[in-house]
N, C-alpha and C positions, 0 to 999 in steps of 0.2 A: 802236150800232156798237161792237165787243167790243175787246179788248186788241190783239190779230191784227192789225186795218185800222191804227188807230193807228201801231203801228209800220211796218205798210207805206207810210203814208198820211207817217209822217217821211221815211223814205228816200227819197221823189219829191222833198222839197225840191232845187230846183237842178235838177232834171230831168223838170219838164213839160214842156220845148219837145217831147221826143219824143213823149211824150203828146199832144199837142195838135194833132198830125199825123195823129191816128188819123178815122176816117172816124165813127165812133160816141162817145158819152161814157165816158168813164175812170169810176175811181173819185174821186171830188174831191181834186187834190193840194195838200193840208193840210199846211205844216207845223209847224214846234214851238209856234210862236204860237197855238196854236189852245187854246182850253182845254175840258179834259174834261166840261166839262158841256154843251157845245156836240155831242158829239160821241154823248154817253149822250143819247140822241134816244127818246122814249118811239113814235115810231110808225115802223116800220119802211118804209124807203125801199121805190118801187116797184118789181118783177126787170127786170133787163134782161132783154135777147132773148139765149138762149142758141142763138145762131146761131152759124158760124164767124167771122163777120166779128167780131161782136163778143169772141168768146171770145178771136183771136188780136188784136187789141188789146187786151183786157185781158190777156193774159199777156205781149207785147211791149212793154205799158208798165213792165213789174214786174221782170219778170225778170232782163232786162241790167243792171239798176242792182244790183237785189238780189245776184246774182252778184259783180260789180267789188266793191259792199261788204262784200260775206263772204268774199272772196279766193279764190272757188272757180273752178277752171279752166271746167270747161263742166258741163250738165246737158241733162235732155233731160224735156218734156212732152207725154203723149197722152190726149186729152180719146176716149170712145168716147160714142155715144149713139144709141138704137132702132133696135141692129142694125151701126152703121158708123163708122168713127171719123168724129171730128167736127172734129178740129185735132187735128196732131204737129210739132212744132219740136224743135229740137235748137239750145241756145245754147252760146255759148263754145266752146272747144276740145279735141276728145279728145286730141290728141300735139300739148301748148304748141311743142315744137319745131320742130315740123314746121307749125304751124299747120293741124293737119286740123282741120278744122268735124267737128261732132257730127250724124250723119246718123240722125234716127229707126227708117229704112228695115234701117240695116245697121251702125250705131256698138253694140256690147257694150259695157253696162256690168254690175257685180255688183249684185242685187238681194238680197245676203245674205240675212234670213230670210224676205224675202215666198218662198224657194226652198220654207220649210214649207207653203205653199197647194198645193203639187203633191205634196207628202207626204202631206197629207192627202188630199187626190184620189183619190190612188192604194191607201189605205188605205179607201176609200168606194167605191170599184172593187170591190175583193177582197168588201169587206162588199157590196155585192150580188151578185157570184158567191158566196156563201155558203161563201166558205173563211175568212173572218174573222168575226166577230161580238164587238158595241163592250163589252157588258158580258162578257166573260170574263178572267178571267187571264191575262195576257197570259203568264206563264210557259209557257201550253200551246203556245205558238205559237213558243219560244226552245230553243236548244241551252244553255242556260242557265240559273241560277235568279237571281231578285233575290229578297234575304232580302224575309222577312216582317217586317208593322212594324203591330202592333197586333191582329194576325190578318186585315187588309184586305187584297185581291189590288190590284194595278195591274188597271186594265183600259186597253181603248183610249180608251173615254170619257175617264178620265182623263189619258192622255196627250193628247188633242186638246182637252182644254181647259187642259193646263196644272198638273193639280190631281193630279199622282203621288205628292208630299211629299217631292221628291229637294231636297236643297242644292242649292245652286249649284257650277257646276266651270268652268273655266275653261282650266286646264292641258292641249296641245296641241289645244285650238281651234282654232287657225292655225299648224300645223306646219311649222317651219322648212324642210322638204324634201319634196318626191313620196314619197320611201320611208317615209317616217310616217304616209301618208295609209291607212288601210286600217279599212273600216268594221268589222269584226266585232274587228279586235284593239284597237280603241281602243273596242268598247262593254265587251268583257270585261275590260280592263284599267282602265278610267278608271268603276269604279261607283261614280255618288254615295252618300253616304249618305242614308237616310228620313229628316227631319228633322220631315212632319207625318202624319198617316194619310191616305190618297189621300180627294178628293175634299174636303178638310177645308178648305186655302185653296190658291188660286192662290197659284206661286210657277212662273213661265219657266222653261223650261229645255230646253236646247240636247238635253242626253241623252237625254230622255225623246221627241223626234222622232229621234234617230238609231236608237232602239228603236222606233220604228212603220216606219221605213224596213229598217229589217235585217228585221222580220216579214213585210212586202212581197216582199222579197228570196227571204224562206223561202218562202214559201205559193205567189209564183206559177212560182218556179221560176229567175229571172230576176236577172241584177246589179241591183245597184238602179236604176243609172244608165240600163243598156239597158229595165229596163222603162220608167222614165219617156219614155226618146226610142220608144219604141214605142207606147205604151199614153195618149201623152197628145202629146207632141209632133209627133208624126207626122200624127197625123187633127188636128188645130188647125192645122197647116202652118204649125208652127214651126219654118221651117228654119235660123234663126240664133242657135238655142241650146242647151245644154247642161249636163250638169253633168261632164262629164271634166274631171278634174285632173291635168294642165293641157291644154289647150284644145287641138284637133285642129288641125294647120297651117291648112287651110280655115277656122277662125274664128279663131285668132289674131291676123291680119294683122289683122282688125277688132275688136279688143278694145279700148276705151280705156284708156288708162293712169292711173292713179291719183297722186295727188298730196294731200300735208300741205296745200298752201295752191298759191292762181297762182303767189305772189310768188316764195316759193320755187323754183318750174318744176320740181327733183329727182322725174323721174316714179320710180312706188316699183314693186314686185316684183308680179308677179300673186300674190297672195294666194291662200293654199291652204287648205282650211277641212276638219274631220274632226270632227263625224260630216258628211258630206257630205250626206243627206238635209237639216239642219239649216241650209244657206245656201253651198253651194255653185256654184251657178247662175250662170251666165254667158248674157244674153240682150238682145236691143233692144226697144227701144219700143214697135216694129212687132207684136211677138211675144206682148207682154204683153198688146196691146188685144185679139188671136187669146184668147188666156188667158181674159180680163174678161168680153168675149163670149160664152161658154163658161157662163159663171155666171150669169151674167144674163140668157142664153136659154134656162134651164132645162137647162144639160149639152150644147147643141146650139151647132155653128159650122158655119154653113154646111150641107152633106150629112153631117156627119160628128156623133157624140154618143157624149161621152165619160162621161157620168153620167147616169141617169134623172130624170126631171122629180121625183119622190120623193124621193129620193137626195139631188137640188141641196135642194129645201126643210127637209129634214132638218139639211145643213151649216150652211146658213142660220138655222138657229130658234137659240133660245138656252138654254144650256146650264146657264150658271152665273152664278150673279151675286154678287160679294162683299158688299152691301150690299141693302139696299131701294133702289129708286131708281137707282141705279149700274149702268154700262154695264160686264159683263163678257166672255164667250166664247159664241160660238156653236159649230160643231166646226170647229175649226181656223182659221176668221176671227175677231179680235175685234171686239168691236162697236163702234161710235165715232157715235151717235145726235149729230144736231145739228141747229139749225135748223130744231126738228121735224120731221127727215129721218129716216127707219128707213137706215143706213149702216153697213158692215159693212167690213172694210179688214185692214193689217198693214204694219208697218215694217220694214223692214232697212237694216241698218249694218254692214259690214266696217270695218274701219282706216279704208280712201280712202273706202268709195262709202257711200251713204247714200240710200235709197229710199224710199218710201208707196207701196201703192197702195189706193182706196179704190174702192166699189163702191157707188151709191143707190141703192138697189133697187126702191124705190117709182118712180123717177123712169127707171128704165134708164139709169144714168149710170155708166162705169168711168172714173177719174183713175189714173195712173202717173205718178211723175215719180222720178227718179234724179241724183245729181249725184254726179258723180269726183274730189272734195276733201273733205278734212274742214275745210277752212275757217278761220277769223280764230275765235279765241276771244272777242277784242272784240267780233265782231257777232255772236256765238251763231254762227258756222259754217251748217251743212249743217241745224240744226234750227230757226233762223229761215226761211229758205227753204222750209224743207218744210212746216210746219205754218201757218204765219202767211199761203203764199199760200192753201193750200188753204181755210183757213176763210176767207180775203178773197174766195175765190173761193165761197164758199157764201153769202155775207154778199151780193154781186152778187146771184146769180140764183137765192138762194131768201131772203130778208129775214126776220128773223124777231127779235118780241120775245117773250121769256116773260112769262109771266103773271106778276102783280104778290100777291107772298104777303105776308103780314102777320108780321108777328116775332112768337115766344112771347112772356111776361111771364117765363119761365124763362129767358131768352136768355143773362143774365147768371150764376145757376148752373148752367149746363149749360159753359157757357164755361170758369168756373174747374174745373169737374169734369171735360173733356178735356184742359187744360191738364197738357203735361208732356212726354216725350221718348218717342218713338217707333221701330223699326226694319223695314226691308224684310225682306218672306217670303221675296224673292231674295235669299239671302246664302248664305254657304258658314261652317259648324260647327265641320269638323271643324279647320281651319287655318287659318280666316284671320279667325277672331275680332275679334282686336287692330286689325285691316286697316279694320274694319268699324265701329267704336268712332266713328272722324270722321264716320261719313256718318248716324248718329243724327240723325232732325229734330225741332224743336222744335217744340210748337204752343202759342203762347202768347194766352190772354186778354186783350182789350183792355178799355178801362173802359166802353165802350159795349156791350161783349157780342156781338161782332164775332172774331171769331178772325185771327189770323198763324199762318201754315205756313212755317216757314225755306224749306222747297224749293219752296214755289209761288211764284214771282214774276213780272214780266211782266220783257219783251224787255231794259229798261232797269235791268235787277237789283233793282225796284224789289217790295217783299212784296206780292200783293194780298191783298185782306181779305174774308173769309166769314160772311155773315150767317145765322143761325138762322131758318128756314121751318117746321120742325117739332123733334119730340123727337128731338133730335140728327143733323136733318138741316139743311144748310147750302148756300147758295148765291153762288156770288163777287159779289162788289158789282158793279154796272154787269156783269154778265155773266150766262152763263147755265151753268156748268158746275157741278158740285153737288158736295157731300164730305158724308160718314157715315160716325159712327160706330159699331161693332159692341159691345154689352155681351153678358158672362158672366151666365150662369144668375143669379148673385149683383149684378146691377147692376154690376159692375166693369168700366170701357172694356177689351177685347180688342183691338181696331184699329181703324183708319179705312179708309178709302178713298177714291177719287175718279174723275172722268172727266177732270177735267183733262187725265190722264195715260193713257195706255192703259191697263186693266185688269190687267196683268204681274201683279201684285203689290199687297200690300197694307202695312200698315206697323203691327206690330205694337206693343203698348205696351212699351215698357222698365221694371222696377222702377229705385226711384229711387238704391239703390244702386249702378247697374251700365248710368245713366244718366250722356250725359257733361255734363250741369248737373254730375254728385257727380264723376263718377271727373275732367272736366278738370281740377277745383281742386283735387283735394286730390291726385292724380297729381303737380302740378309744383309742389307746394307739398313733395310730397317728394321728388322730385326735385334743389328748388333745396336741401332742408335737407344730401339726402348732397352733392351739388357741394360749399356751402361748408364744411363739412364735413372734403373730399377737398380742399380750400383753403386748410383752418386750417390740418391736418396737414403741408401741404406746407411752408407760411409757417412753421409751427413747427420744425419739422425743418431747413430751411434755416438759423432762427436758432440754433438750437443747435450747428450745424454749424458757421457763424460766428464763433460764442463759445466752442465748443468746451465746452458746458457737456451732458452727459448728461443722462441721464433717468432720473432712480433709482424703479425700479419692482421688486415681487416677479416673479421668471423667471416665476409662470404669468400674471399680468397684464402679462407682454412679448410673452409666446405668444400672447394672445389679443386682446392691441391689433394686433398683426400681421396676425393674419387677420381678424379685424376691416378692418381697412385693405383689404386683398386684397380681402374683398368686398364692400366696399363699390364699390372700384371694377370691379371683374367685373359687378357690379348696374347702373352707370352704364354701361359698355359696353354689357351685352345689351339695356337700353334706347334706345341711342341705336342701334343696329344696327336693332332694329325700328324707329325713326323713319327711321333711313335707305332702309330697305325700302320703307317705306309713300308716303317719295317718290318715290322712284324707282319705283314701279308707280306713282303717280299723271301721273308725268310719260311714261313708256311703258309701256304696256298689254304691249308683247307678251314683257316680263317676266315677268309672270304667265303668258299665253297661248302662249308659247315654250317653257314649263319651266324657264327658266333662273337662276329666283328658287329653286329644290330644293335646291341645294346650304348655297347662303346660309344659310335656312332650317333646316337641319340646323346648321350651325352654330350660328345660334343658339338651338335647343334646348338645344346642350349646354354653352353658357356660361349659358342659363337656371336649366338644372342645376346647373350650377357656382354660381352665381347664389345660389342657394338655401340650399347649404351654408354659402354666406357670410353670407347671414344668419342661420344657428345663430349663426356665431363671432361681430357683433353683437351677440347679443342673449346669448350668452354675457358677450362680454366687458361689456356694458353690467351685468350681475348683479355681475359681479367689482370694479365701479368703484364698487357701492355698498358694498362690505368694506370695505377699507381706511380707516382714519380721516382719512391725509396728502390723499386725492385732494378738490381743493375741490367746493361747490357748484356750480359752472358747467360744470368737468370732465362734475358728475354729471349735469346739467341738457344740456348739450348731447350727450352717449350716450345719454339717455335719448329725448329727441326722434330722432338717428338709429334707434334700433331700433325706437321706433314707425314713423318713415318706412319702415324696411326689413320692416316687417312687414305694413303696408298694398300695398307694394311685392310684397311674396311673395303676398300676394291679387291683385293686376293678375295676375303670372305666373302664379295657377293658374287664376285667374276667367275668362280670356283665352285660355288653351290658349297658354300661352308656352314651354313643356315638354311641349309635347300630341307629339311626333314624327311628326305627323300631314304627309303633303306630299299630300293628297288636296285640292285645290282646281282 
């Protein structure tokens, strides 16, 4: 029984009575008292009946509590299976105010990037009318060029699985207004930069499906938006959804509203999203099992078939894989293998709404579920929910233990030899470097040979731990999800990867200079040397002031303790402005996502600028303070230490793109 049940199986404390109402057996309500070895069960429980009866007890016992404890207003679940849906609920509330109930049938919610499975579709459309084809440049198919970047073309393979080598970009993603929303001026205006050769690693990215969408657009003739409600919505008899921004009065009235948290109640703004292809979509429950159906009966719904039985198995196969072992891309679905289930699926997240949907293909089974909060960050929000039932729900009614592998005798140098700091393929170059610096994860060696990943933890914040199965492949203690790593021609780690996590990205190694084990200590180690520093000076000057006692210096060692002084605190400014950036985009996103961080940001380029000069006059005036015979040893000793700070400091500024005037993110 994996990390998943566990925490579901804590949440039920206090709340079996409703469980125990049910007409079939629950999941066993476990709680804290239970200990993990009781629970790491080497023979996997028998499946339940994946009937309706049992399905909606097991999601009615789960869900309402799970909800109340993630603070999420309502959510909504549709189980499909061989041909028919098989259970749809809708918990909680779409309009807290109104107390409307959440109606499978007819409640909109946003399904943000699951909107890319109809992008893709639509692009597997075209490519079998033979006006698209996956391995070409996609330049042939644009009013447009994207530069070249190693002499590689983009193709659409590559954008359907991810692997373009664009940065990340972030900047009007969620467009503050209707009138910003406009797909071809936000692909020619907002182009990331190459950051890898296509096909070289995965690395997400929103622009890279707003350009398979604009190519749709071009080739078949059609908006984008109207070809998708023609070409897919319409024969699926999807009649309560869309991607118009903003929503036609006809779907309006039934959109759910979005919300931070229940507690809160403040329902928030329909979110507006550009490149629109990339997760703009507005649709129900009801809509999405039409969609699931669609995939899973070979492109067919009903009389109607929107993809050839070829086509479907094509999207389905698998494309790319960042590791051995490791669950990457098929075309346009990533894969998410569990359970020894062959399963194939995709996430989306707006601001409010937060979706999965997952597809077993082997088993003809499609899940959807969506919820209209982002949740309690105490109880992990909308991504406890999402992931912990689904794998509870696989743990049900498909059981499964992995196979029991034996540790290398290498375990332990292999361990110290991945140990070190690592960064996401998903990150953005040209601008937001600095931004990017905290979210470095560590992977460090244990004495058993057992590895810690900073960012892999379970529900209760707590590291879990990865044991070595092969040469440099790993698998979670008591669990089954696996991590690899990737070595250079020359045996040097390149990256890791994992399933834990979807496939998005990979996480490449940091040298250890430009690692934050190096750059956090000795950052604020000089840091705190200019503060006090900018302290003494102050206290100093104060007492002279006092006593009225001057400072007898030659005029050019006045000159240059002056601007010395000046930038040293110009230096202190332009860093604590980036620190104050960096919170403030951690604490609202749509800082970034708005635009509204550009301006900021230009400013502090050019106190970076400014910044910099200050440290000539530093390290000027630190030269000058060793002429003089009158200036003491301590004088000399503490200028000398500031202009080393202030020159490790000028490396943060250049190493970081702190003067890059770059606002392309």
């Amino acid at each position: 029984m994996n990390r998943h049940v566990k925490h579901l199986l804590a949440l039920l404390a206090g709340f079996t009575a409703s469980v125990a109402m049910a007409q079939v057996s629950p999941p066993p309500p476990l709680g804290p008292e239970v200990h993990a070895p009781q629970l790491a069960s080497t023979t996997p429980a028998a499946p339940a009946a994946l009937t309706q009866q049992d399905v909606g007890a097991f999601f009615d016992g789960l869900v309402p509590f799970a909800l109340r404890r993630s603070d999420i207003a309502g959510g909504v679940i549709i189980v499909v299976k061989d041909g028919s849906v098989l259970f749809a609920k809708g918990y909680g509330y779409a309009d807290l105010a109104h107390r409307t109930p959440v109606l499978p049938e007819t409640t909109l919610f946003r399904p943000g990037s699951i909107s890319k499975l109809f992008t893709w579709t639509a692009v597997m459309q075209q490519v079998e009318q033979g006006k698209l084809q996956l391995d070409r440049d996609i330049n042939d198919y644009l009013d447009f060029k994207i530069p070249p970047y190693q002499g590689k073309p983009i193709t659409l393979r590559n954008l359907m699985t991810h692997t373009p080598g664009f940065e990340d970009s972030a900047k009007g993603l969620l467009p503050a207004s209707v009138d910003e929303v406009d797909l071809e001026r936000y692909l020619k205006t907002h182009l990331p930069a190459r950051i890898f050769p296509p096909g070289a690693l995965v690395a997400y990215s929103n622009y890279g499906c707003g350009l398979a969408g604009y190519i749709v657009q071009r080739v078949s003739g059609e908006r984008f938006e109207d070809y998708i409600a023609h070409h897919i919505f319409q024969p699926l008899d999807m009649t309560h959804s869309s991607f118009a921004q903003p929503l036609p009065p006809s779907l309006a009235s039934m959109m759910s509203k979005g919300y931070k948290t229940a507690s809160d109640g403040v329902p928030q703004p329909f979110e507006l999203v550009d490149p629109a292809p990339a997760g703009s979509m507005s649709t129900t429950a009801e809509d999405m099992a039409h969609f699931m159906l669609a995939h899973l009966q070979n492109g067919r719904y009903n009389d109607a078939r929107i993809l050839q039985p070829a086509t479907v198995a094509l999207m389905h196969s698998p494309q790319y894989a960042p590791a051995p072992g490791i669950s990457g891309f098929d075309l346009g679905f990533y894969q998410e293998d569990r359970n020894g289930l062959r399963i194939i699926g995709h996430g989306g997240d707006t601001v409010y709404f937060h979706s999965d949907l997952h597809l077993l293909l082997d088993k003809n089974i499609g899940v959807f579920m969506s919820f209209n909060s982002t949740g309690s960050p105490e109880a992990h929000g909308t991504l406890m929910v999402r992931s912990a039932i689904f794998a509870a729900f696989l743990d049900r009614y498909f059981p499964y233990q992995p196979a029991t592998q034996p540790t290398p005798s290498s375990a332990k140098d292999d361990a110290a030899k991945v140990a070190g700091w690592y960064q996401a393929s998903r990150r953005n170059e040209s601008a937001l470097r600095m931004l990017y610096l905290p979210g470095q994860v560590s992977v460090a060696a244990q004495s058993d040979g057992t590895l810690q990943v900073s960012m892999l933890t379970d529900y209760a914040g707590q590291p879990l731990r990865w044991r070595e199965t092969g040469p440099l492949q790993y698998r979670e203690v008591n669990g089954q999800d696996k991590l690899a790593f990737v070595t250079n021609p020359d045996g040097s780690i390149r990256y890791w990867a994992t399933d834990y996590i979807p496939g998005v990205e990979v996480f490449q190694r940091v040298p250890a200079y430009k690692s934050m084990g190096s750059v956090g200590v000795w950052l604020a180690i000089s840091v705190a040397i200019v503060v006090v520093t900018l302290g003494i000076w102050l206290v100093g000057w104060l007492m002279r002031r006092r006593y009225r006692a001057p400072l007898e210096l030659p005029s050019a060692v006045r000159r240059t303790r002056l601007l010395s002084r000046l930038g040293a605190l110009v230096l202190l400014i332009d860093l604590l402005g980036w620190l104050t950036l960096l919170i403030v985009a951690g604490i609202d996103e749509n800082v970034l996502l708005h635009g509204s961080a550009t301006p900021w940001m230009y400013l502090l380029y050019v106190m970076g600028a400014v910044a910099l000069l200050g440290i000539v006059a530093i390290v000027v005036h630190t030269w000058r303070t060793w002429r003089p015979a009158e200036r003491s040893r301590w004088v000399r000793l503490g200028e000398t230490l500031l202009a080393l700070s202030a020159l490790y400091l000028a490396w943060i500024i250049l190493a970081f793109g702190l003067v890059s005037f770059s606002v392309r993110y």
